[in-house]
PAVEX-330087 format. One record per residue (C-alpha): residue in one letter; z, y, x; residue number from 1. Coordinates in nm, 2 decimals. Example, Ala and Ser with C-alpha at 12.3 -4.5 7.8 and 13.67 -1.06 7.14 Angstrom:
node rest A, w 0.78, v -0.45, u 1.23, nr 1
node rest S, w 0.71, v -0.11, u 1.37, nr 2
end
This chain:
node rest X, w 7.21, v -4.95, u -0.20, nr 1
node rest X, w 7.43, v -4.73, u 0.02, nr 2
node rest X, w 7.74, v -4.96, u -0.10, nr 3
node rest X, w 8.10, v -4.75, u -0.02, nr 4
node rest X, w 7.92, v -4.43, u 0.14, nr 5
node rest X, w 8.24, v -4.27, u -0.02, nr 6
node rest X, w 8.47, v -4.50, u 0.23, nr 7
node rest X, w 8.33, v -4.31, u 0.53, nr 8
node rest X, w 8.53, v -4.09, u 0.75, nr 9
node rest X, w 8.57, v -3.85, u 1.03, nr 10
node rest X, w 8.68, v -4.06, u 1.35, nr 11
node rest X, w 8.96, v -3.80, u 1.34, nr 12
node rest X, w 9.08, v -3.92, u 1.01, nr 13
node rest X, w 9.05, v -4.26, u 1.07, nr 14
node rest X, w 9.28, v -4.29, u 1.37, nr 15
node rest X, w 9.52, v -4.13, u 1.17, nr 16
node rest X, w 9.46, v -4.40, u 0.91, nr 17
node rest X, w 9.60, v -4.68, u 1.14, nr 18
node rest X, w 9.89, v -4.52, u 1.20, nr 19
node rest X, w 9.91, v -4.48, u 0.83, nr 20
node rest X, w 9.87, v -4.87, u 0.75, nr 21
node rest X, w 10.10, v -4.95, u 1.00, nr 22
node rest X, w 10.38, v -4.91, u 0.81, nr 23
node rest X, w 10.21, v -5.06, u 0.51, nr 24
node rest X, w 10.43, v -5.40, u 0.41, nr 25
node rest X, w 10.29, v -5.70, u 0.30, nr 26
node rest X, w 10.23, v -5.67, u -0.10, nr 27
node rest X, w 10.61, v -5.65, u -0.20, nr 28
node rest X, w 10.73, v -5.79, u -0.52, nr 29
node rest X, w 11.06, v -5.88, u -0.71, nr 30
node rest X, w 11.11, v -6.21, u -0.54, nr 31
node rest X, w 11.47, v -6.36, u -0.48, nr 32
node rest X, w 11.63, v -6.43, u -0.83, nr 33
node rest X, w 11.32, v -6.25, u -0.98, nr 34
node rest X, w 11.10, v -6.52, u -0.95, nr 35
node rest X, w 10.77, v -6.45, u -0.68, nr 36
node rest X, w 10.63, v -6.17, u -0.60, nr 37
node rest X, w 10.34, v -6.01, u -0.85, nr 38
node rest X, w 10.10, v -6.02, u -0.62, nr 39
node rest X, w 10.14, v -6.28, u -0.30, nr 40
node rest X, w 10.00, v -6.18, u 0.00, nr 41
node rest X, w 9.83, v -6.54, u 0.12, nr 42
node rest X, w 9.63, v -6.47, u 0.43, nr 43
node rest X, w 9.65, v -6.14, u 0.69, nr 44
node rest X, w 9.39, v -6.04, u 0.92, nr 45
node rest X, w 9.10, v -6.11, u 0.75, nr 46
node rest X, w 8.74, v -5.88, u 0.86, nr 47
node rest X, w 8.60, v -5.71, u 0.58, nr 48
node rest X, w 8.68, v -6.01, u 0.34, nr 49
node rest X, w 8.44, v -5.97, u 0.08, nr 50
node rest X, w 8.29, v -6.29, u -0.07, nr 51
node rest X, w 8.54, v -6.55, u -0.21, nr 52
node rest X, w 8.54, v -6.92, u -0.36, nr 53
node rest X, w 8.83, v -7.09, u -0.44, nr 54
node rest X, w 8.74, v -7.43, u -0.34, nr 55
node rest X, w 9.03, v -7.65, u -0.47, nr 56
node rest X, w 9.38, v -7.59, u -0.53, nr 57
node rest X, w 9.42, v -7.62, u -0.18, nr 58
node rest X, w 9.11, v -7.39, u -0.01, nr 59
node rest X, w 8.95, v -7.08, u -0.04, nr 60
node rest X, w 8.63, v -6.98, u 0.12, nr 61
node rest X, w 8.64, v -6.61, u 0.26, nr 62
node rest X, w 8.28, v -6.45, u 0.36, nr 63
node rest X, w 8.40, v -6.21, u 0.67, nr 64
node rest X, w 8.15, v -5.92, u 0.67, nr 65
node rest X, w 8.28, v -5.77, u 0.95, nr 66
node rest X, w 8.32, v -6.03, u 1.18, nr 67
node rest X, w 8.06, v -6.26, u 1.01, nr 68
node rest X, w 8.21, v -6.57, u 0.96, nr 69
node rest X, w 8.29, v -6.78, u 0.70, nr 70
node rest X, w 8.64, v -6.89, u 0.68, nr 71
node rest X, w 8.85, v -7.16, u 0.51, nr 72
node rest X, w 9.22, v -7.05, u 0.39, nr 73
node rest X, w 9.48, v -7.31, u 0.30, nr 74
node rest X, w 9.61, v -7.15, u -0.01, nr 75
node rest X, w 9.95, v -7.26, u 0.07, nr 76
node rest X, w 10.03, v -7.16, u 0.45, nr 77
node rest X, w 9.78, v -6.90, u 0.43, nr 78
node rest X, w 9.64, v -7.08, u 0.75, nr 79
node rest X, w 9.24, v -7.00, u 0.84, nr 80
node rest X, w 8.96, v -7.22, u 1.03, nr 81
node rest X, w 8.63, v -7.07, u 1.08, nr 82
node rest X, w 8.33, v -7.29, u 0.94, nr 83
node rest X, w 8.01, v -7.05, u 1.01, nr 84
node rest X, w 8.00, v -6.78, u 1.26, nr 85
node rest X, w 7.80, v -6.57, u 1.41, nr 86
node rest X, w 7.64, v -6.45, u 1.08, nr 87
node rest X, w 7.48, v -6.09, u 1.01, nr 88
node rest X, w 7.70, v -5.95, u 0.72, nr 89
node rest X, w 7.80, v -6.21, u 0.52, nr 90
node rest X, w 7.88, v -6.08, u 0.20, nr 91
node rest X, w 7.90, v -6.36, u -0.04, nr 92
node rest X, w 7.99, v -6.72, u -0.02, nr 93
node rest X, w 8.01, v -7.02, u -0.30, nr 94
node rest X, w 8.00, v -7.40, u -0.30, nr 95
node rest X, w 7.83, v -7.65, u -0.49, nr 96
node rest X, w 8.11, v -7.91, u -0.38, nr 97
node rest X, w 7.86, v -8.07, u -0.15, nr 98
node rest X, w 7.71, v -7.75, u 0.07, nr 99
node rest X, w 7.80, v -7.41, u 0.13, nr 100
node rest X, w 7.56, v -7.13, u 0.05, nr 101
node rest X, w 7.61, v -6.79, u 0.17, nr 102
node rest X, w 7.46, v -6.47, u 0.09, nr 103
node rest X, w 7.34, v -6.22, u 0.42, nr 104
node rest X, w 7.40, v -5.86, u 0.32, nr 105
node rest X, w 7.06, v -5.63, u 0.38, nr 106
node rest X, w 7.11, v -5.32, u 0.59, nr 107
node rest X, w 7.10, v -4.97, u 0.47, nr 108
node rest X, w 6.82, v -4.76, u 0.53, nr 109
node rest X, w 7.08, v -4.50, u 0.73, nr 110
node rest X, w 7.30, v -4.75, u 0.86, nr 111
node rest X, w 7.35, v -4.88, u 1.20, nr 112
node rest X, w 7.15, v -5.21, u 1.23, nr 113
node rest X, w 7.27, v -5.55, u 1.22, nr 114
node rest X, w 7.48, v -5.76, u 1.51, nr 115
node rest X, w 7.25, v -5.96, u 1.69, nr 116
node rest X, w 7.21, v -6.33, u 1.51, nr 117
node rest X, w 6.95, v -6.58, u 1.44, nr 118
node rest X, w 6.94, v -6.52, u 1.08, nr 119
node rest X, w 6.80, v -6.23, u 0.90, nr 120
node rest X, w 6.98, v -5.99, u 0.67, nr 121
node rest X, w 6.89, v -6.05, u 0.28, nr 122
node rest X, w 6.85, v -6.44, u 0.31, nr 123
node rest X, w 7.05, v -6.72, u 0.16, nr 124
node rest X, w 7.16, v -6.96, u 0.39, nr 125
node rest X, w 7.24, v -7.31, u 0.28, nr 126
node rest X, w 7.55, v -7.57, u 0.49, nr 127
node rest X, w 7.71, v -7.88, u 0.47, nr 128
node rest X, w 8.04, v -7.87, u 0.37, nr 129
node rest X, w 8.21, v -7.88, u 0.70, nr 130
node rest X, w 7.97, v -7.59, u 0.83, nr 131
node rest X, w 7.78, v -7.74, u 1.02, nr 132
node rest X, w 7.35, v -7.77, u 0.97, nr 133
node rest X, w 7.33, v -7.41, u 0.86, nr 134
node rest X, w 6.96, v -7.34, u 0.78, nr 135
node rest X, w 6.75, v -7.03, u 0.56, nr 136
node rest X, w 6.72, v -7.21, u 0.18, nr 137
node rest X, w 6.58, v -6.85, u 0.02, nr 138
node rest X, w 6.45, v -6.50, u 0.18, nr 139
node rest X, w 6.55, v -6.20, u -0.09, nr 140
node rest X, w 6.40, v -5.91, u 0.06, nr 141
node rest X, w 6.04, v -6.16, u 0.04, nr 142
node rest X, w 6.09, v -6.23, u -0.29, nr 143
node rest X, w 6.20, v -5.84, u -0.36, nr 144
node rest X, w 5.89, v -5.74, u -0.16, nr 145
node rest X, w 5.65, v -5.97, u -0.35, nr 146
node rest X, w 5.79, v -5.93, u -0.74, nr 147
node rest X, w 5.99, v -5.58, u -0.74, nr 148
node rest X, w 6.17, v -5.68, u -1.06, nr 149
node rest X, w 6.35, v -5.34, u -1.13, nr 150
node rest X, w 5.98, v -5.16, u -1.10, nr 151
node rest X, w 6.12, v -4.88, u -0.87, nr 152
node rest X, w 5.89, v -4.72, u -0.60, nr 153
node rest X, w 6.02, v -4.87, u -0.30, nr 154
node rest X, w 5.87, v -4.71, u 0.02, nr 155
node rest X, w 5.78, v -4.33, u 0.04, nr 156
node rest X, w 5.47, v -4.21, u 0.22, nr 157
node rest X, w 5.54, v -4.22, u 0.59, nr 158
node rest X, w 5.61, v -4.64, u 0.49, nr 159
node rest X, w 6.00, v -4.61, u 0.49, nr 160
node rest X, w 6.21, v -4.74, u 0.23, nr 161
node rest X, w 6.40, v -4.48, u -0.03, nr 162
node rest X, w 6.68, v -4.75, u -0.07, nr 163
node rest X, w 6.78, v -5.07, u 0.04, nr 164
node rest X, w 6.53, v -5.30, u -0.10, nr 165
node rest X, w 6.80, v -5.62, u -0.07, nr 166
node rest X, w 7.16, v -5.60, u -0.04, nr 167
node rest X, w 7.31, v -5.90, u -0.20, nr 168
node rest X, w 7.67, v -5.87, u -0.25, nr 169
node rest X, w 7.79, v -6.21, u -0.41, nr 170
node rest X, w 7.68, v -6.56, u -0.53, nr 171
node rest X, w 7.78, v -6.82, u -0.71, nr 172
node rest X, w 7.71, v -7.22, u -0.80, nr 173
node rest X, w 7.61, v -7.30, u -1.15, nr 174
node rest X, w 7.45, v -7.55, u -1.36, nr 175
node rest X, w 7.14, v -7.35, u -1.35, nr 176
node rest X, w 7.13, v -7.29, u -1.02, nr 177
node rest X, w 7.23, v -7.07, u -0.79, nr 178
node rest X, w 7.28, v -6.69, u -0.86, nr 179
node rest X, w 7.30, v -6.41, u -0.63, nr 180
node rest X, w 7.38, v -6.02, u -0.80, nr 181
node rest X, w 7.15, v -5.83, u -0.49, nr 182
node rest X, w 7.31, v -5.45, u -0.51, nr 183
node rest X, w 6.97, v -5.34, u -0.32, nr 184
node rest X, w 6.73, v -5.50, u -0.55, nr 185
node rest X, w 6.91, v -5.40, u -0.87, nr 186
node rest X, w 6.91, v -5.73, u -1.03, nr 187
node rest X, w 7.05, v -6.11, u -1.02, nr 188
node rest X, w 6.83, v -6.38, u -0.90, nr 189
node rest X, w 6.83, v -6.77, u -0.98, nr 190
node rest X, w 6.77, v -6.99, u -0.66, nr 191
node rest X, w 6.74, v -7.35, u -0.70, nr 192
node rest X, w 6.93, v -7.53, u -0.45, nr 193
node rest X, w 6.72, v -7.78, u -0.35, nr 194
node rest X, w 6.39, v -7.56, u -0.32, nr 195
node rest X, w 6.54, v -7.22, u -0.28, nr 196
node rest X, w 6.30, v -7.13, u -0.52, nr 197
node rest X, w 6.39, v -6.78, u -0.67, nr 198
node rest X, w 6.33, v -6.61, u -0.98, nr 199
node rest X, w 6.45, v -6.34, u -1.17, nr 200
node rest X, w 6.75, v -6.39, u -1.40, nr 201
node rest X, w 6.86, v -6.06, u -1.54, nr 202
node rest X, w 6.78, v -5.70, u -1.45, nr 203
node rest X, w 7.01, v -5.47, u -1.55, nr 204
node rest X, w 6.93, v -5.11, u -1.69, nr 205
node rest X, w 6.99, v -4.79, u -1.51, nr 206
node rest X, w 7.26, v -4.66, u -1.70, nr 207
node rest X, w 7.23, v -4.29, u -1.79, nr 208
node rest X, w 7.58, v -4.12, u -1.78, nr 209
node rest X, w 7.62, v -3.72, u -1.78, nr 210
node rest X, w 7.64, v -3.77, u -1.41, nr 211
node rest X, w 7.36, v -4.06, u -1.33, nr 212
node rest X, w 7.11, v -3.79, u -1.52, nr 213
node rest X, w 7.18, v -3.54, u -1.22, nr 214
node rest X, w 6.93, v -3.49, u -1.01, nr 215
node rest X, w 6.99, v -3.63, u -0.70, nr 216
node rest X, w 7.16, v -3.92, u -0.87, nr 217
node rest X, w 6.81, v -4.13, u -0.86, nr 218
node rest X, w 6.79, v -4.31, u -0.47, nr 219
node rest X, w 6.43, v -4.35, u -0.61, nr 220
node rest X, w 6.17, v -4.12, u -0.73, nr 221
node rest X, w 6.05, v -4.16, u -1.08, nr 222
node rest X, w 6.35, v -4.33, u -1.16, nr 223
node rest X, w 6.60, v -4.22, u -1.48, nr 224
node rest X, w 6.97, v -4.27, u -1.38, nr 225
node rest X, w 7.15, v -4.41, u -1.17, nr 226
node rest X, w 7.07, v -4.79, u -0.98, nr 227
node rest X, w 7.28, v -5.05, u -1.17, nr 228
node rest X, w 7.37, v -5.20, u -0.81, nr 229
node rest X, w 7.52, v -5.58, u -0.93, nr 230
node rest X, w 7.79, v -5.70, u -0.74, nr 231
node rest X, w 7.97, v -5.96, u -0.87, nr 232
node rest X, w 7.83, v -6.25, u -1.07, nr 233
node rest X, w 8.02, v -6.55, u -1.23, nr 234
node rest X, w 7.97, v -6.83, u -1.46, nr 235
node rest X, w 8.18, v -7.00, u -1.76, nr 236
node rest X, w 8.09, v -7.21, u -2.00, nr 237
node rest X, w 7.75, v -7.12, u -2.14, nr 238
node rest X, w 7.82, v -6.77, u -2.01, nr 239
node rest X, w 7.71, v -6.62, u -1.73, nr 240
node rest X, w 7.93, v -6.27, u -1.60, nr 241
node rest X, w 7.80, v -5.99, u -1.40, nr 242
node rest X, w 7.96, v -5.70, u -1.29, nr 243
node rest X, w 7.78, v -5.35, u -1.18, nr 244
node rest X, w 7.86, v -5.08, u -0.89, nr 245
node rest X, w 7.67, v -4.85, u -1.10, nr 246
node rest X, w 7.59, v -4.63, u -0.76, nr 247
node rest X, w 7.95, v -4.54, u -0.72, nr 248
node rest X, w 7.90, v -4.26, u -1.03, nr 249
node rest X, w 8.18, v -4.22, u -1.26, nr 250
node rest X, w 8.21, v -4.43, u -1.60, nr 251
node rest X, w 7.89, v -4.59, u -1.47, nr 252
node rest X, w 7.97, v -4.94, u -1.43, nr 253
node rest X, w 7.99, v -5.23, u -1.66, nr 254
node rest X, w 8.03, v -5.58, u -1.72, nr 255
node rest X, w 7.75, v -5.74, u -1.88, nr 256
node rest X, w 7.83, v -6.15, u -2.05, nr 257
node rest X, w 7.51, v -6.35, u -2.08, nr 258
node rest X, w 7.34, v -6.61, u -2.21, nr 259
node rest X, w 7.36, v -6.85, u -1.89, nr 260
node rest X, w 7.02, v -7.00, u -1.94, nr 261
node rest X, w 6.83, v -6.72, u -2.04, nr 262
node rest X, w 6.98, v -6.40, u -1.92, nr 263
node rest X, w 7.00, v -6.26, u -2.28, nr 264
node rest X, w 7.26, v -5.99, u -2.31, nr 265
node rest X, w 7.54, v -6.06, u -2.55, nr 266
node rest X, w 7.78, v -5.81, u -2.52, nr 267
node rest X, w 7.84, v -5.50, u -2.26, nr 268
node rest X, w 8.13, v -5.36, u -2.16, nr 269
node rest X, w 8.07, v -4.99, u -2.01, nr 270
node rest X, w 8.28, v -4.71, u -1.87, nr 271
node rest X, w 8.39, v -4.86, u -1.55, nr 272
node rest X, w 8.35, v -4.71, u -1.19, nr 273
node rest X, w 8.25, v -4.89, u -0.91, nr 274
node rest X, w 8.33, v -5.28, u -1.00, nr 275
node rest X, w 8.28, v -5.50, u -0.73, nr 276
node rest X, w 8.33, v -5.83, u -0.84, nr 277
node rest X, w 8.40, v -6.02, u -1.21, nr 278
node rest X, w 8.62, v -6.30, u -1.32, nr 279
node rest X, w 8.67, v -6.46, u -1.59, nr 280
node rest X, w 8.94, v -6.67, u -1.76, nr 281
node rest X, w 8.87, v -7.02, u -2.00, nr 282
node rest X, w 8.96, v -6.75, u -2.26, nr 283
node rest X, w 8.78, v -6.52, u -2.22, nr 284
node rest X, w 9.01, v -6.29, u -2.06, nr 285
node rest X, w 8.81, v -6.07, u -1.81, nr 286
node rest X, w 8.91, v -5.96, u -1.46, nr 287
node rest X, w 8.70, v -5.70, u -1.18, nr 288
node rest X, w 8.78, v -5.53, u -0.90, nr 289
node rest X, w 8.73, v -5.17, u -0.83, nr 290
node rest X, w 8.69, v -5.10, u -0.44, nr 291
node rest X, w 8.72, v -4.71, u -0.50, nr 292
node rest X, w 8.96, v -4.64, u -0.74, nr 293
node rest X, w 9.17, v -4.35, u -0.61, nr 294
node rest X, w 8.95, v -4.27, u -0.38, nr 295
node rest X, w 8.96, v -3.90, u -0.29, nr 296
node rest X, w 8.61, v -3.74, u -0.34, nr 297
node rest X, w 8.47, v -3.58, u 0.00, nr 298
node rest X, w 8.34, v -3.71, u 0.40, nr 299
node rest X, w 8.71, v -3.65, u 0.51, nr 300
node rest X, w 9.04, v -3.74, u 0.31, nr 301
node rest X, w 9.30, v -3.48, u 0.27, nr 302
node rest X, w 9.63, v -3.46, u 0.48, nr 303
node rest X, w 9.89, v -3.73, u 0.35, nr 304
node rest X, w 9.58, v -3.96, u 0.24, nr 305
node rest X, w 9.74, v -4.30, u 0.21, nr 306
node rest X, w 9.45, v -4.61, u 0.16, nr 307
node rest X, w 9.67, v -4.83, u 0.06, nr 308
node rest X, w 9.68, v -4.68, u -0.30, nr 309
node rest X, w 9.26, v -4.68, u -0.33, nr 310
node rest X, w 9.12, v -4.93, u -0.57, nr 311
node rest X, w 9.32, v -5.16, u -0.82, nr 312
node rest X, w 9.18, v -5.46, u -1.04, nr 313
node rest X, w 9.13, v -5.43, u -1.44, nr 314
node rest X, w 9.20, v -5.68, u -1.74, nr 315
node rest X, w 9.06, v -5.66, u -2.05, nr 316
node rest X, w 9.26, v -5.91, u -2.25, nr 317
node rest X, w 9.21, v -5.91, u -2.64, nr 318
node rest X, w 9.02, v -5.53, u -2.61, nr 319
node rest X, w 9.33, v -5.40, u -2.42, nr 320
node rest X, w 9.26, v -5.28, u -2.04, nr 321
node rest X, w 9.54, v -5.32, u -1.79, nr 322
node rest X, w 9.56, v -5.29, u -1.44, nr 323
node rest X, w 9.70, v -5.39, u -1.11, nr 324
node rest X, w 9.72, v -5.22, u -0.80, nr 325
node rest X, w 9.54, v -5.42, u -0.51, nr 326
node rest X, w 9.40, v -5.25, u -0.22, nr 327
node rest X, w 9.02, v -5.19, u -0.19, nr 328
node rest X, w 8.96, v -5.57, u -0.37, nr 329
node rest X, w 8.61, v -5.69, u -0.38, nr 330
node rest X, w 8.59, v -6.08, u -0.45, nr 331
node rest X, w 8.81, v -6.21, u -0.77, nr 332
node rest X, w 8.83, v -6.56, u -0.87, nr 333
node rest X, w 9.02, v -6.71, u -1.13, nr 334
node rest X, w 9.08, v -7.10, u -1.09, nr 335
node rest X, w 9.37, v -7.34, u -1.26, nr 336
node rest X, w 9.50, v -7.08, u -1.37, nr 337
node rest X, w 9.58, v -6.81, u -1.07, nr 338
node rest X, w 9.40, v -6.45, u -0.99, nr 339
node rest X, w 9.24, v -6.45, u -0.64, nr 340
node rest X, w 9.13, v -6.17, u -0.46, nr 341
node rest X, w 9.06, v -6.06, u -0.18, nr 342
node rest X, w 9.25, v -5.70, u -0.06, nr 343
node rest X, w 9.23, v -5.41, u 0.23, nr 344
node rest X, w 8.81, v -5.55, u 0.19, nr 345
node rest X, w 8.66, v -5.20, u 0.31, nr 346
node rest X, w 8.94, v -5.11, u 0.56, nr 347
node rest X, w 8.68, v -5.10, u 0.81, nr 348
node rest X, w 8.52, v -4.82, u 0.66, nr 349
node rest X, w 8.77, v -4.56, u 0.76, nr 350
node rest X, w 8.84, v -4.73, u 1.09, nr 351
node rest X, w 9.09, v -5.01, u 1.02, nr 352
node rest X, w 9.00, v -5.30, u 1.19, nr 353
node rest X, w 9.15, v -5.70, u 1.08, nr 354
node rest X, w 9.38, v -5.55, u 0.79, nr 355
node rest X, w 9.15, v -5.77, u 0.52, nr 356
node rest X, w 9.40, v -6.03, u 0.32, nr 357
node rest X, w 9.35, v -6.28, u 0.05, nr 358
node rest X, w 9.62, v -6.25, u -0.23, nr 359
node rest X, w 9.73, v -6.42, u -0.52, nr 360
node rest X, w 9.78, v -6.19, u -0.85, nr 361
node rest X, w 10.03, v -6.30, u -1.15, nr 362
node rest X, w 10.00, v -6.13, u -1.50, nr 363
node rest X, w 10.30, v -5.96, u -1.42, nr 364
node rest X, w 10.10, v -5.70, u -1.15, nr 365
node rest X, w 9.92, v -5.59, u -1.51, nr 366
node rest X, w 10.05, v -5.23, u -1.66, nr 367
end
């Protein structure tokens, strides 16, 4: 999965980008007499803040990508301790209320390799509470390797890979175990915590939009439409939620609900582009971030480009889709009845470095 190619820019643009976020405020709302703000800016400087668990009313856990830490945030004083560090790509993070368990992002094929660490990309790695014991509970690219569950051809001739074979890009606790949507691997995997046993839980189809029937839309030979890419993955009730990048084509995502011990689909909703995380609400209400919304198309953005205004998060309440504008959001979480997410996620992308925040989101930010 070649997750955000559309974020990159020229270096020349990007330095011009920092000058642009610079006078970017804070999110700013009505507060005074007005009540707070619509959407409450929590925690600044944040590294590619992708992965998020909210703990307690109290504490969120924040998987840092970019610096590769796992960070606690006091969701009052927006305050921030680092519990694991030193981590290659962390890109999702959840607790079982006893351990942490984090999810290691998998290169790209293209991309630059790794920071130098001790554990390897596409693994689960398994803490206690406090951060402390980190150790591998499951390898994804082994299991990816070994079982292939979307059936693509995975290397070409000279031995290379087409695609990334494991890019996990969230995870979350559950009664049945642990699941992980890996964006490489096109599919969501159940690990049991104890074991780190893995097997397949649900495999998405390709979907097969006017545009994901292109040629050149397929990373992989042989293949018809695009990757489904999972990227956010959530549990309530019996249900479990996943959300799709659907290879960043238009109208190609989706949200699928599922049965939570057998991965049966029970209802779809499609049409989206580039969702990047799901939540959902004890009724039902649905929530999911998309990273590129607004994005301009193209290597370079045009003169006056502002990245504050790319990506927004959508609400589909009673068959009615709203929105709210949150910049470049990836992890959602919605706990005791607040909207998490985190915000400025892929900054890094076009050369902003520490703009990542954690914010709260009210259903007033919806239009």
């Amino acid at each position: 999965m070649k997750f955000t190619h559309a974020l990159t820019a020229s270096a020349a643009a990007a330095t011009g980008l920092v000058t642009v976020l610079a006078g970017v405020p804070a999110y700013a709302g009505t507060g005074g007499h007005h009540g707070p703000p619509p959407i409450r800016t929590i925690a600044k400087g944040l590294d590619g803040p992708f992965g998020l668990d909210v703990v307690s009313s109290r504490t969120a856990l924040v998987a840092e990508g970019d610096s590769g830490e796992i960070t606690a945030v006091d969701l009052h004083n927006g305050r921030q301790r680092t519990l694991i560090s030193k981590l290659p790509s962390p890109s999702g993070v959840t607790t079982d209320g006893h351990r942490i368990y984090v999810a290691l992002g998998g290169p790209a094929p293209d991309g630059p390799p790794p920071p130098p660490s001790k554990y390897k990309p596409a693994t689960v790695l398994v803490a206690d509470k406090n951060g402390k014991n980190v150790r591998v509970l499951a390898d994804l690219l082994k299991y990816e390797l070994k079982h292939n569950p979307d059936r693509q051809k995975q290397f070409n001739p000279k031995g290379e890979p087409y695609d990334a074979l494991s890019n996990p890009f969230s995870i979350t606790s559950t009664k049945w175990g642990l699941l992980v949507a890996d964006g490489g691997a096109n599919d969501v995997l159940r690990i049991n915590p104890r074991t780190g046993k893995i097997s397949t839980f649900f495999v998405p189809p390709n979907p097969k939009t006017k545009e994901c029937l292109k040629p050149g839309a397929q990373a992989n030979p042989g293949t018809k439409g695009c990757d489904s890419v999972p990227t956010g993955v959530v549990a309530s009730g019996k249900y479990v939620y996943v959300s799709t990048l659907g290879a960043e084509q238009p109208k190609a995502s989706s949200i699928w609900k599922l049965d939570g011990r057998t991965g049966r689909v029970l209802k779809v909703w499609h049409g989206f582009t580039s969702l990047t995380g799901v939540a959902v609400a004890p009724n039902g209400t649905l929530y999911a971030s998309e990273v590129l919304y607004g994005m301009p198309a193209g290597p370079t953005p045009p003169p006056g480009f502002d990245p504050a205004k790319v990506g927004r998060l959508t609400r589909i309440q009673h068959g009615r889709v709203t929105h709210a504008q949150v910049t470049m959001p990836t992890g959602i979480e919605y706990v005791n009845g607040s909207l998490y997410s985190t915000a400025w996620s892929t900054a890094s992308f076009v050369g902003i470095k520490k703009a990542g925040r954690l914010v709260q989101v009210s259903p007033k930010a919806f239009h």
